[in-house]
N, C-alpha and C positions, 0 to 999 in steps of 0.2 A: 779655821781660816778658809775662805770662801777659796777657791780654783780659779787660776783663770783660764777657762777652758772653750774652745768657739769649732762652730762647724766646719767639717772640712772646706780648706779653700777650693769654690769648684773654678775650673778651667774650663771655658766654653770653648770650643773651636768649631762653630760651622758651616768652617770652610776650609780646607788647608793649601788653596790655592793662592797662590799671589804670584804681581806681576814685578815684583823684584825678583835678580838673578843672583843673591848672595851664596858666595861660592862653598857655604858650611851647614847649609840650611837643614836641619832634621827633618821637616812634616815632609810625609810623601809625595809622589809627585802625581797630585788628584785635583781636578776640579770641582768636585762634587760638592753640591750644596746641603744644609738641611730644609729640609721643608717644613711648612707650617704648622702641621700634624705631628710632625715631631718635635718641635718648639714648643709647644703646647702642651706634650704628655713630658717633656721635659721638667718644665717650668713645675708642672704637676707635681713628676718626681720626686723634684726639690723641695717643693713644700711637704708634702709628706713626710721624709726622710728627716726634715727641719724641725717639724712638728715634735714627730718619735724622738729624735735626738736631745730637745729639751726636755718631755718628759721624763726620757731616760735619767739625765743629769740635774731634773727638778731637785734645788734646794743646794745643789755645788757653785750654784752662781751666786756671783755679788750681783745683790739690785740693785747698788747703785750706778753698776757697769753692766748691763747687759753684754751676753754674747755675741760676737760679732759674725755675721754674715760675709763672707766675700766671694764677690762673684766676676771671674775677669775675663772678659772679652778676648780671644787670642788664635792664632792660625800659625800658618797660613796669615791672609790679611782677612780679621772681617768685614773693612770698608767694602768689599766685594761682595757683601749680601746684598748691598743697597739698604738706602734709606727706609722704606716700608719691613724690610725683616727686622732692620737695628731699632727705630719706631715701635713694633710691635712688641717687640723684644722685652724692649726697657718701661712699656707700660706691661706687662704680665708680672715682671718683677717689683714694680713700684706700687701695684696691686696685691700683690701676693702680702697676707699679712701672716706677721711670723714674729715672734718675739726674739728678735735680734737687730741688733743696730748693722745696717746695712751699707756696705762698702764696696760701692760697683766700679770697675776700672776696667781699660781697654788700652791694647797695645797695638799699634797701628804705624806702619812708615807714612802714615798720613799725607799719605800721594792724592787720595779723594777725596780729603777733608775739603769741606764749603763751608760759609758759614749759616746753612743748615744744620750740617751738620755741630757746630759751635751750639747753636742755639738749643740743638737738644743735647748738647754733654751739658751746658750747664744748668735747664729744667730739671734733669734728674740727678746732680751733682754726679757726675762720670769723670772720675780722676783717669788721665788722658799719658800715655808711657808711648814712646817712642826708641828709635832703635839708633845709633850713629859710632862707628867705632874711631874716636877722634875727630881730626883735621879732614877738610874734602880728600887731600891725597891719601891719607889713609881708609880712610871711607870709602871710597871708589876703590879701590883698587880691591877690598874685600866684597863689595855690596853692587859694583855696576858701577860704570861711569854713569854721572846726572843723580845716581841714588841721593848725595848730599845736598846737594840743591834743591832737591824736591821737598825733602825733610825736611829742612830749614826751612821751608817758604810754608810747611804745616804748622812749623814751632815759629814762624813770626803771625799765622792768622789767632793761632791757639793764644797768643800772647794782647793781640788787640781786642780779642772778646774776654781779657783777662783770667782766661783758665789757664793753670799751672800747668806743666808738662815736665817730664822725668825722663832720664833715658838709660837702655842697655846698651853695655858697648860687649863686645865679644875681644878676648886676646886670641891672637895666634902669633906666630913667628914673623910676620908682617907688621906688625901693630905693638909688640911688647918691648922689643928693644924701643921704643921710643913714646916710655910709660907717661915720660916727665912731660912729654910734648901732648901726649892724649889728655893729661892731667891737667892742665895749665888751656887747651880748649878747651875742657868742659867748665872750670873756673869762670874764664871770661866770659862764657856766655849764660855763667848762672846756669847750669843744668847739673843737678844731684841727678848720679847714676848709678845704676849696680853695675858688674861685670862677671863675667862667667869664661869660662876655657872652650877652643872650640872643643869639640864631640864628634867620634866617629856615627856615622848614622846606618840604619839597618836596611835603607835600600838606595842609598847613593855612593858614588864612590866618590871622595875627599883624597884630594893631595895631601900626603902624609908628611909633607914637607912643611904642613901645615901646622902638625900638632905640636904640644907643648912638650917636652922630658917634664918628668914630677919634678927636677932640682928645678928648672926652669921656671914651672908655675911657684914653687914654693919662695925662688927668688924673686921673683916680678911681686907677688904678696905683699911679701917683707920689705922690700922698696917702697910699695905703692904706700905701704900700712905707716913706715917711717915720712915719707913726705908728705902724708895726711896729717898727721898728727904736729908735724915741724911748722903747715903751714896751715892753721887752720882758719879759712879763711870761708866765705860764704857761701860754699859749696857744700849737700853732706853725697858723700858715699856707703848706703846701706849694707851693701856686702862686708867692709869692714869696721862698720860701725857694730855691727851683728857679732861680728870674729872678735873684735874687743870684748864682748861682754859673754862670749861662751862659758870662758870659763867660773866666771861669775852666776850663771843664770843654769850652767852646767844642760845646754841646749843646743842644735847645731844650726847649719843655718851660714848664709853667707857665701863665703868661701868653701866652709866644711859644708858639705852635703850629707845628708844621711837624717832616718829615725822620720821620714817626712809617711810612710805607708799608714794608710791613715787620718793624715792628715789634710790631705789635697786629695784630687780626681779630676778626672779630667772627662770631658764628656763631645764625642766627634758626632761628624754631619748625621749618621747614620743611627747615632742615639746610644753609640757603645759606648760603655766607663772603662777608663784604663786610671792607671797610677798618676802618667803627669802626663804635661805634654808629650815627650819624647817617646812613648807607648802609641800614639793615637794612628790609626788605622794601620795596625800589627794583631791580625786577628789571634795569633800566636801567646798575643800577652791579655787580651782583652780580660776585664771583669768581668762582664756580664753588658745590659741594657737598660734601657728607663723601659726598653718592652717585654724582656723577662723575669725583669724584677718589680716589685714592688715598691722598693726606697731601699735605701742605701744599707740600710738594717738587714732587710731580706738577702741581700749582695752579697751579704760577708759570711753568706750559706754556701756561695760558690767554691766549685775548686780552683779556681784562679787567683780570686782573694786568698783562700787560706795557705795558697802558696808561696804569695808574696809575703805573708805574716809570719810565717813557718822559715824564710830566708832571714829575715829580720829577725825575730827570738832565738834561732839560734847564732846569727853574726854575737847576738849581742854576749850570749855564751864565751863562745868560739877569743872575742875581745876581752873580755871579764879581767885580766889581768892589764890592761893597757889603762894607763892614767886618764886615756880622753875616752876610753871606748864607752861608757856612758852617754858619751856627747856625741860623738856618728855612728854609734851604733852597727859600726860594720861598714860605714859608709852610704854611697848612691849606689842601688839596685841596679840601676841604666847600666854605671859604669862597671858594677861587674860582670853583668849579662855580653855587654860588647866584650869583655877582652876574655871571652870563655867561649867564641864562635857562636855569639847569640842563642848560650844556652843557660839558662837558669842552674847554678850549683850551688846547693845549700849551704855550702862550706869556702866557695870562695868570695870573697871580701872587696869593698871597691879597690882599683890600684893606685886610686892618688891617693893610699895611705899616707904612705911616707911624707908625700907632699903638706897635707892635713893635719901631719907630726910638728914638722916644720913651723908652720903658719902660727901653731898651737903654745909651740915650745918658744917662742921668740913671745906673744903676748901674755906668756906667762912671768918669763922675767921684765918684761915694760911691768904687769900690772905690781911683782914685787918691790920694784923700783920705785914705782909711781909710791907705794901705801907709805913704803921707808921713809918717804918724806920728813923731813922737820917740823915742828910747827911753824915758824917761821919762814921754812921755805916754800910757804904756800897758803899760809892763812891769810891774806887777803884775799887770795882767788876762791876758797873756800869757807868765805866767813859765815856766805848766806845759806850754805847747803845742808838740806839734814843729812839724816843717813841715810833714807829713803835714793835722795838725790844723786846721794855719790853712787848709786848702780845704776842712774841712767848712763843714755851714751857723752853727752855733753859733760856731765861732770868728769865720767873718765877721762876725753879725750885734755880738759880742763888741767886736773890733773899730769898728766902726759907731758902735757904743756909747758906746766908748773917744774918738771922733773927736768926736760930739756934748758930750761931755762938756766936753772940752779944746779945745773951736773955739766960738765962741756965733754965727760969722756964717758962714751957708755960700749 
């Protein structure tokens, strides 16, 4: 049976400035740009690295799905390159020929967007993400006053030039008790979102009054995950549509973090690789360069890579008796490194464990609920589905549905 296996997802950022004031923001506080020269030995990079990686994996692919490519735009704001960086940018990638189906996307509070800018997201099909935590009053009060306004008037240009637009929302203790209220804007307005918790960051200081308790995030989850499912209405939310299917796909992702080393990278103005975003201009954690390496292969000759790999194998040791420890693997690196005095420990584990337990152990009994089913409690909803189907997200949540319906007490 062929793999389905695709190149790391790279993380462009360069630039990690921007002129939003969001009160939780990780990227440093830099204005520094990349330049062209290094745009170019990037791009390189990537083809390279893209190259070796299919050979490497020649014959694990399905041909009829090639491997996927993804490459996404993020900062900082990169609307702050300008038009000739973003321009140049997306012709070296639309040029670069590589045997992968290619998936370019850009995160932006799209305070610059023109409809220049429009007309080249949809030249190169450039899937367009945006950032809004809720209602204006919630949104301003984390991101600036004027933050929501500006957004929305990005996501109604984005909208006349018919490109789709997606958004992240961030919880903190501002925004989570009023999950229902965040859930119910983003419905109305048709925007499928992820979400994420805020994050202590390695050189700002954040009001701690801000963060989450693990019971906390694992509560807001577990609400969020029951009134998604109670109302499934034309909205999707991939964070728990992803937490639905972990334990089926036995993969993290979503909510649970972890087992990503590897899998993503991220690449800042100056041409340095780190892990994800939340690494990028921390020379402390860096991987290497697109100028001391050769591709991404060469990379993982560093001691910084082998580092983070060496945390990861043995997390997943260390877990080896944990029903989900397969699926995070130890967890998010980030969040162990922050709550260890920003020090790498091979042995400690992320702390939204417990939380991730939680999240885990609640769609473990929906999914034995849901399968318990009768035939009758559910075979019109599922009359057209093969088996294939019942592990996408729609059938589950379908399902779910089916369960709610025909159970009043769970």
């Amino acid at each position: 049976m062929k793999k389905n296996i695709n190149f790391p997802h790279v993380f462009f950022m360069p630039t990690t400035g921007c002129m939003a004031k969001c009160i939780y923001c990780f990227a440093p506080v830099s204005a520094e740009k990349m330049n062209d020269a290094t745009l170019k030995k990037t791009i390189n990079w990537i083809k390279t690295s893209a190259d070796l990686f299919y050979k490497e994996n020649y014959g694990e692919f399905d041909e009829k799905k090639p491997p996927f490519f993804r490459f996404t735009y993020h900062g900082g704001e990169p609307l702050l390159m300008g038009k000739k960086f973003i321009k140049e940018s997306l012709e070296l990638l639309d040029s670069m020929e590589i045997p992968f189906r290619k998936h370019l996307s850009i995160q932006s509070n799209l305070w610059l967007l023109d409809q220049e800018y429009c007309e080249m997201f949809k030249r190169y099909e450039v899937n367009v993400g945006t950032s809004l935590d809720g209602p204006e009053e919630l949104t301003d009060i984390q991101r600036g006053k004027g933050y929501f306004q500006k957004t929305m008037n990005g996501i109604d240009l984005l909208r006349k030039n018919g490109i789709p637009v997606s958004c992240i929302c961030t919880f903190t203790k501002n925004n989570a008790p009023y999950f229902e209220k965040v859930y119910k804007f983003f419905e109305k307005e048709n925007l499928n979102f992820k979400f994420f918790m805020v994050q202590p960051t390695m050189d700002k200081e954040i009001d701690s009054r801000l963060y989450l308790t693990y019971e906390e995030q694992s509560e807001l989850v577990i609400n969020l995950l029951d009134y998604y499912l109670l109302n499934p209405g034309k909205i999707k939310v991939p964070t728990l549509d992803i937490l639905g299917l972990s334990l089926t796909t036995r993969m993290s992702g979503g909510f649970v973090q972890g087992g990503c080393i590897g899998k993503q990278l991220a690449i800042g103005s100056d041409g340095g690789i780190y892990n994800c975003q939340l690494f990028v201009g921390h020379e402390k954690y860096k991987w290497g360069s697109v100028y001391d390496t050769d591709s991404l292969q060469d990379m993982h000759s560093k001691p910084g890579w082998k580092e983070f790999q060496n945390w990861q194998s043995n997390l997943k040791h260390i877990c080896r008796d944990c029903s989900y420890g397969d699926i995070c693997q130890g967890g998010c690196i980030y969040n162990s490194i922050m709550a260890d005095g920003e020090t790498l420990d091979l042995n400690k584990k992320d702390p939204h464990c417990g939380a991730y337990r939680k999240a885990m152990d609640r769609v473990n009994i929906l999914q034995e609920q849901a399968m318990a089913l009768s035939e009758p409690d559910c075979s019109s909803l599922l009359a057209d589905c093969s088996a294939e189907e019942l592990a996408e997200t729609e059938s589950f949540r379908r399902l779910l549905k089916a369960f709610w319906k025909n159970r009043s007490s769970l």
